[in-house]
VOBAGU-216798 format. One record per residue: chain; x, y, z negated of N, C-alpha, C, O in turn. Coordinates in nm, 4 decimals. Layout:
BEGIN
PT chain      n.X      n.Y      n.Z     ca.X     ca.Y     ca.Z      c.X      c.Y      c.Z      o.X      o.Y      o.Z
PT     A        X        Y        Z        X        Y        Z        X        Y        Z        X        Y        Z
...
***
This chain:
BEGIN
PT chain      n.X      n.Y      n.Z     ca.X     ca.Y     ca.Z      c.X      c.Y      c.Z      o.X      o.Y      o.Z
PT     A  -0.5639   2.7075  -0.0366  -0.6378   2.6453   0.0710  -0.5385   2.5807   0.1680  -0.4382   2.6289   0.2207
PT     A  -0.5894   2.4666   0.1769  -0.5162   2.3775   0.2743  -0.5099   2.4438   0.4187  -0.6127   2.4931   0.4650
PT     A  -0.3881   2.4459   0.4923  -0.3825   2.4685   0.6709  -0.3946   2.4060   0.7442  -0.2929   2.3704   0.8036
PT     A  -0.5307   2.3509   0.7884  -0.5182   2.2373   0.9045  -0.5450   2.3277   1.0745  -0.5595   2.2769   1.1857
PT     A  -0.5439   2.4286   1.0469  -0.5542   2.5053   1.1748  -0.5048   2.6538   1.1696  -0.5208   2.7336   1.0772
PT     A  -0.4270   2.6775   1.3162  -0.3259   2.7299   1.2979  -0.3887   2.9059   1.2455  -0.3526   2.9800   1.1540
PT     A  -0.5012   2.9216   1.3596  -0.5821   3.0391   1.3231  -0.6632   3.0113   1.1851  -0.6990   2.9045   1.1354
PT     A  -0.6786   3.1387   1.1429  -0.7608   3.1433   1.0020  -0.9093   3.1465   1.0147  -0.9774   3.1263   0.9142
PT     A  -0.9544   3.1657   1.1082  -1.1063   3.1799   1.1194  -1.0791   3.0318   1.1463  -1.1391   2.9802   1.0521
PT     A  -1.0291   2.9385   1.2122  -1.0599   2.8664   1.2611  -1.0893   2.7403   1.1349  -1.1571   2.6376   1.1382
PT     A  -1.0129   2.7964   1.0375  -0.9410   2.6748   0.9467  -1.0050   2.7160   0.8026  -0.9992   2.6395   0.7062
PT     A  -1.0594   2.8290   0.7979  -1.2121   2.8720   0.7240  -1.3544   2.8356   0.7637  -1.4481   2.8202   0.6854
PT     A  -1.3564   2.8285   0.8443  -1.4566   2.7430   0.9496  -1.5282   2.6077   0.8925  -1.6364   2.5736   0.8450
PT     A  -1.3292   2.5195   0.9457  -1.3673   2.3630   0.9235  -1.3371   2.3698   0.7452  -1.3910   2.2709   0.6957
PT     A  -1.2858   2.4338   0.6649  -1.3188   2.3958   0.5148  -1.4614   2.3990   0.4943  -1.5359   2.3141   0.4452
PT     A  -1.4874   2.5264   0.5467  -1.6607   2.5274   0.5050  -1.7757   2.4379   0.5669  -1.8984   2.4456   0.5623
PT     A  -1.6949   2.3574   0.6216  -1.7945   2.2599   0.7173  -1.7726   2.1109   0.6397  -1.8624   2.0432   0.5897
PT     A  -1.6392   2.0813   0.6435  -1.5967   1.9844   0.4999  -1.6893   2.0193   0.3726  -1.7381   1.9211   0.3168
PT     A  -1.7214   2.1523   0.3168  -1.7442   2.1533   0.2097  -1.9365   2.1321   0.1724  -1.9949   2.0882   0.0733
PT     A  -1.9826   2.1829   0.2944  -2.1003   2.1395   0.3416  -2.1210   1.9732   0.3003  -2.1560   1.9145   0.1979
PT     A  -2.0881   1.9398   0.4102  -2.1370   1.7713   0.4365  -2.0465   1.6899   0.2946  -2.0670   1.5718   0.2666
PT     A  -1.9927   1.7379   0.2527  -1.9737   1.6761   0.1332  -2.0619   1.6983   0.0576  -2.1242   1.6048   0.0072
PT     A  -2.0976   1.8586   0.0227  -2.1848   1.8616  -0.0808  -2.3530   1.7684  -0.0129  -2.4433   1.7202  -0.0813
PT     A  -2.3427   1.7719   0.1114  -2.5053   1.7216   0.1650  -2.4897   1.5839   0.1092  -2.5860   1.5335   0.0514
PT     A  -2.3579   1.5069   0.1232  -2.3207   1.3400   0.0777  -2.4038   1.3334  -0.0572  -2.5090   1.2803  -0.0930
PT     A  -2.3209   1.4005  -0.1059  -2.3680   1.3971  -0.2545  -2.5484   1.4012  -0.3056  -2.6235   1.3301  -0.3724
PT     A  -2.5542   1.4851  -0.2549  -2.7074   1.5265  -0.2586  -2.7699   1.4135  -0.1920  -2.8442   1.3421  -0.2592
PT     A  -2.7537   1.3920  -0.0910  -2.8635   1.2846  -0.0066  -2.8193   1.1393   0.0295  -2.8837   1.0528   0.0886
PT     A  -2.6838   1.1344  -0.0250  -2.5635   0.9942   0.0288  -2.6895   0.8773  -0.0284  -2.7108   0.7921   0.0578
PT     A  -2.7641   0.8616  -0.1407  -2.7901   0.7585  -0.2070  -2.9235   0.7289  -0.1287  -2.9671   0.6145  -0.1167
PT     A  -2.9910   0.8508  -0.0712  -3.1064   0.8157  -0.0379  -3.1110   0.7225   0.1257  -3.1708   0.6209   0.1611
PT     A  -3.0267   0.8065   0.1874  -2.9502   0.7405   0.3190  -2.9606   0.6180   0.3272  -3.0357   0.5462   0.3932
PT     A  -2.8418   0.5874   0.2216  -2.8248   0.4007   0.1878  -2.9657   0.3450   0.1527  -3.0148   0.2522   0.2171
PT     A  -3.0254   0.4012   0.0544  -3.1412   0.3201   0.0406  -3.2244   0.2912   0.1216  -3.2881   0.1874   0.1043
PT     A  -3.2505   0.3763   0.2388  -3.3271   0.4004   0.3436  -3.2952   0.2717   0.4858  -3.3693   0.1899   0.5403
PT     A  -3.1218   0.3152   0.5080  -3.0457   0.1716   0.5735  -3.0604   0.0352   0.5362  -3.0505  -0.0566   0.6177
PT     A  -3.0913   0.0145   0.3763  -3.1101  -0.1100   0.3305  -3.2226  -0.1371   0.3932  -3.2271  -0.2104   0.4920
PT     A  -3.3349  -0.0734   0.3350  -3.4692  -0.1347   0.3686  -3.5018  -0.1230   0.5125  -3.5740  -0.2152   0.5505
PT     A  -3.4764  -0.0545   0.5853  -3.4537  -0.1128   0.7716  -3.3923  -0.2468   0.8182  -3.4294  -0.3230   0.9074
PT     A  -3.2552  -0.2564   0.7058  -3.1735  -0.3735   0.6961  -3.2572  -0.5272   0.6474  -3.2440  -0.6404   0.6938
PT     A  -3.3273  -0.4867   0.5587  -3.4389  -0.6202   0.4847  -3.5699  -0.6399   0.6053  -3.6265  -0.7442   0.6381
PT     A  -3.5904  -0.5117   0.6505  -3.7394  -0.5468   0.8066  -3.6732  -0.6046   0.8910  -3.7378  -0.6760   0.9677
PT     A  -3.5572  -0.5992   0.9060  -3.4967  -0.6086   1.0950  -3.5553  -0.7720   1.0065  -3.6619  -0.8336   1.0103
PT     A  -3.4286  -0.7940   0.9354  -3.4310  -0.9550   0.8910  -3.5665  -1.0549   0.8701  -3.5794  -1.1620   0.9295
PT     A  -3.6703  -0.9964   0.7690  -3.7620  -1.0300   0.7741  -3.8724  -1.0096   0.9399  -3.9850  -1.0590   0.9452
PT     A  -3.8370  -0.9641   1.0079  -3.9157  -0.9437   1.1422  -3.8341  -1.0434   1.2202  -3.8933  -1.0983   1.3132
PT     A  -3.7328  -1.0700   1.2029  -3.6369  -1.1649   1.3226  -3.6968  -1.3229   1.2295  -3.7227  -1.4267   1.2904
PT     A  -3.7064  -1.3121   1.1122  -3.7817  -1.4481   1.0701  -3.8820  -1.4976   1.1128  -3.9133  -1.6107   1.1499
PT     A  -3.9477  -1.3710   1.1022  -4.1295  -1.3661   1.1023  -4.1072  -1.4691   1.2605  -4.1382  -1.5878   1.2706
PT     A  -4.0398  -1.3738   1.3813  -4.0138  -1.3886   1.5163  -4.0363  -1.5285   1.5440  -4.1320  -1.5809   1.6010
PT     A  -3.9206  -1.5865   1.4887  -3.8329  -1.6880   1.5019  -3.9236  -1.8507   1.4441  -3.9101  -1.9703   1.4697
PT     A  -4.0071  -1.7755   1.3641  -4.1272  -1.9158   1.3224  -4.2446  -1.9307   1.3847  -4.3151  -2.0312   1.3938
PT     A  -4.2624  -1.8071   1.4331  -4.4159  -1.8172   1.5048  -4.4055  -1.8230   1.6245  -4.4690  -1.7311   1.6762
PT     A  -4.3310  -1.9187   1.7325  -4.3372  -1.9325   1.8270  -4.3942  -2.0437   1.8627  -4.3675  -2.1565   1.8212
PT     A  -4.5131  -1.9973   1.9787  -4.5891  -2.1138   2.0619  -4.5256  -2.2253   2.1097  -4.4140  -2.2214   2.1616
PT     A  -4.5950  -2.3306   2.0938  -4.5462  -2.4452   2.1826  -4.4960  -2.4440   2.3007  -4.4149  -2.5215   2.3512
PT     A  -4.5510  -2.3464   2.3464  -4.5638  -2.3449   2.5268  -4.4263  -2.3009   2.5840  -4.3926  -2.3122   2.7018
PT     A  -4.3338  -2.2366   2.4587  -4.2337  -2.1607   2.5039  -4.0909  -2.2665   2.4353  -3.9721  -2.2344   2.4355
PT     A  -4.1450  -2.3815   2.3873  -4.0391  -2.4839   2.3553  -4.0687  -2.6406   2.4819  -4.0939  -2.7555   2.4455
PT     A  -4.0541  -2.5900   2.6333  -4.1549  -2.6852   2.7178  -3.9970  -2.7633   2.7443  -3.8866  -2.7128   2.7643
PT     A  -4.0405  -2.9067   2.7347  -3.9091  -3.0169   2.7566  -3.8506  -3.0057   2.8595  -3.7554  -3.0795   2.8848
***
């Protein structure tokens, strides 16, 4: 086991906390991303939607 801290509780601790969220990556990393994409495809499609349907009244010479 690697020593990144000088106490042993301390440095048993953060392995098991590394070893956690890695294993959670693994398990849930793909769903995450997929989830970010499709927020990523609404923002875009909603800033379109936005951006075409604006009234006349708000393009005044």
């Amino acid at each position: 086991m690697k020593k990144y801290y000088e106490d042993a509780k301390y440095n048993a601790a953060f392995v098991r906390c590394v070893d956690v969220m890695s294993q959670m990556l693994q398990k849930y990393g793909h769903q995450v991303l997929d989830k970010l994409e499709q927020d990523a495809q609404q923002k875009v499609e909603h800033s379109e939607e936005r951006n075409q349907a604006q009234p006349l009244t708000n393009k005044a010479a």
